[in-house]
N, C-alpha and C positions, 0 to 999 in steps of 0.2 A: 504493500500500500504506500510506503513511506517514497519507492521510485516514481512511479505512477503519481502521485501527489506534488513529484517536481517538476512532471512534464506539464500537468495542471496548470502549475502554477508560471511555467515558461506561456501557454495557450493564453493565457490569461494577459502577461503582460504583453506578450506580441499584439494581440486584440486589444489592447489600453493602448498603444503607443500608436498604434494604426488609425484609432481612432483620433485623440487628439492631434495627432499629423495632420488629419482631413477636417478637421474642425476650426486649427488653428490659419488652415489656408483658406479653409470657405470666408474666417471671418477679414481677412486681408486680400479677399480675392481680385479687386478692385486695384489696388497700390499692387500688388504684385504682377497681377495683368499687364499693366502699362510703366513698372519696372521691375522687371524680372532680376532675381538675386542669380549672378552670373558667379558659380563655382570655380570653373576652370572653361580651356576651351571647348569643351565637349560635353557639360553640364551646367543647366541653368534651373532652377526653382522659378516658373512660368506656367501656373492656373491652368486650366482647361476643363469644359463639362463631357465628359464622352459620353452623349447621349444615346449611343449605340448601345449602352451598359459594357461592355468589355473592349480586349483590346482587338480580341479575336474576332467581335463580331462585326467592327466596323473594317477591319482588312478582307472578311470574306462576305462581307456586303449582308450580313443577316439583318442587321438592326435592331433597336431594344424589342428585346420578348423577356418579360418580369416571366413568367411561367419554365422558359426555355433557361435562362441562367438559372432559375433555381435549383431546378431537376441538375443542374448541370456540376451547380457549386455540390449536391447531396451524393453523385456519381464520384465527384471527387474526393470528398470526404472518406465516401465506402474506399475507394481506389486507397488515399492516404492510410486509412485503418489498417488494411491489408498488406499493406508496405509497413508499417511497422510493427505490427506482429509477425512478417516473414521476413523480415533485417534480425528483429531480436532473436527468432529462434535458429537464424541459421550463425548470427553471433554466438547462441552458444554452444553448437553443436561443434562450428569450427577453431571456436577459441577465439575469436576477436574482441575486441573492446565494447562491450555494452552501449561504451557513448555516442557508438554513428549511429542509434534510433533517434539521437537529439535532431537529425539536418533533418527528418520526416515529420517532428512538430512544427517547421514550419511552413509543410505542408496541410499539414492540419490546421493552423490557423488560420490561413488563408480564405478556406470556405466556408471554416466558422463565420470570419469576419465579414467577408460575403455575404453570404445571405439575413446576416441581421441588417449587414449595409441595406437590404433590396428593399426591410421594411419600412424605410423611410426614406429613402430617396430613388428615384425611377432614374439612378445616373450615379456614371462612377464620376468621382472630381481626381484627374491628374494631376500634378503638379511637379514631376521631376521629367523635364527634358534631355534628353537623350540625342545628342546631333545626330542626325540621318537614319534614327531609329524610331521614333516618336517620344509621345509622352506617359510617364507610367508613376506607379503611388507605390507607398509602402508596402504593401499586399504583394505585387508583382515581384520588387525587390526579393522581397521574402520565397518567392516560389520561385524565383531564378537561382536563389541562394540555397535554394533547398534541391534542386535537382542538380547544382553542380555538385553538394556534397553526398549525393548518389551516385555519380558517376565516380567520384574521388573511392566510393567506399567499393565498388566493384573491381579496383583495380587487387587490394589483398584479396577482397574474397573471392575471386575467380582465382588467384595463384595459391589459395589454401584448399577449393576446391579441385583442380588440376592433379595437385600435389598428392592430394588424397583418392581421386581417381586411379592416378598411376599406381597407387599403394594397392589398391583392392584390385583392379582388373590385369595385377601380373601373369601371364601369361595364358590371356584368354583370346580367345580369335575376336574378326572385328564384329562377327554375328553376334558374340556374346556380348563385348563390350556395348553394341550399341544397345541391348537389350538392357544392360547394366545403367546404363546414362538414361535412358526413358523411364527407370523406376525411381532413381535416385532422383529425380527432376522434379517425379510425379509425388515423389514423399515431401520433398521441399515447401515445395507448393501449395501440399494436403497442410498440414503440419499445422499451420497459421489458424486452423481452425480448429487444432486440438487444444482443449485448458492446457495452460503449463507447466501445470504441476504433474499432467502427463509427458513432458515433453523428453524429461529425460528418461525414460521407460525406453521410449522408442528409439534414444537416442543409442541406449546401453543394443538395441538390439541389431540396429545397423551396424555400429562398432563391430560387433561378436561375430561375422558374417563373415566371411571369406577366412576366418584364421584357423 
């Protein structure tokens, strides 16, 4: 309870800080509008309403649908859940560090924030410009920063899974090996949906397997 309680409480301040970010620019939105706080060459704090509601829907031309981002923020949501229940359990089965389930809380807070955002306002408010990219909020920031520390975190765990591959499929033809890698995949993947107080049950039995 006491880990779980500090991802809470990570959830929490991400959605505090997100929020007064977008409150403190709505209330300056004006002054900031017609001067924009110039960062460096390639960043500026400059307002904007995306009335399309996302950044996605006004580059593929959807337009605001309250209904369509909602379903969309709860899809992501489930997706984020799911990623962090199958980050922590293949953390422990391989031995990695418990703390890259942290880059996925801010995945989760993203569509927390989201969709409370949608109950009151029919529009995102940007305000970090990005030369030749557009403009995007703390929320974005945060799910860009949380899928680059996914990709950082599969670079040990594909070289701990490899590793342990070669351990168990020594001397097996490629027929078996492949049949070895479709189950190992398919356990992976299951797993996430086991309690984890079962988790190492299954883990002691995969171990036991090939020795």
């Amino acid at each position: 309870m006491k880990k779980v309680g500090k991802h809470v409480i990570l959830w929490v301040a991400l959605f505090l800080v997100a929020a007064v970010l977008e409150y403190v620019v709505y209330l300056h939105y004006d002054s900031l509008s017609e001067h924009p706080i110039i960062l460096n060459r390639y960043l500026a704090v400059k307002p904007v309403y995306n009335t399309d509601g996302s950044w996605l829907h006004g580059r593929w031309g959807i337009g605001y649908n309250g209904l369509l981002l909602c379903l969309e923020n709860i899809a992501a949501l489930l997706v984020a859940a799911y990623l962090f229940r199958m980050i922590a359990s293949y953390n422990a089965f391989f031995g990695l560090s418990a703390g890259w389930v942290y880059v996925i809380d801010l995945e989760i807070a993203v569509p927390l924030f989201r969709l409370a955002d949608r109950l009151f306002h029919p529009y995102t408010l940007d305000y970090l410009r990005v030369r030749g990219y557009g403009t995007f909020d703390f929320p974005d920031l945060c799910l860009g920063t949380g899928l680059a520390g996914v990709l950082l975190w599969l670079i040990p765990a594909l070289c701990k899974y490899y590793r342990y591959k070669k351990e168990k499929t020594v001397g097996m033809g490629f027929v078996e090996k492949l049949k070895w890698e479709f189950r190992m995949s398919g356990r992976i993947l299951y797993v996430p949906f086991v309690k984890r107080s079962g988790w190492e049950e299954r883990f002691e039995k995969w171990r036991a397997e090939g020795k």
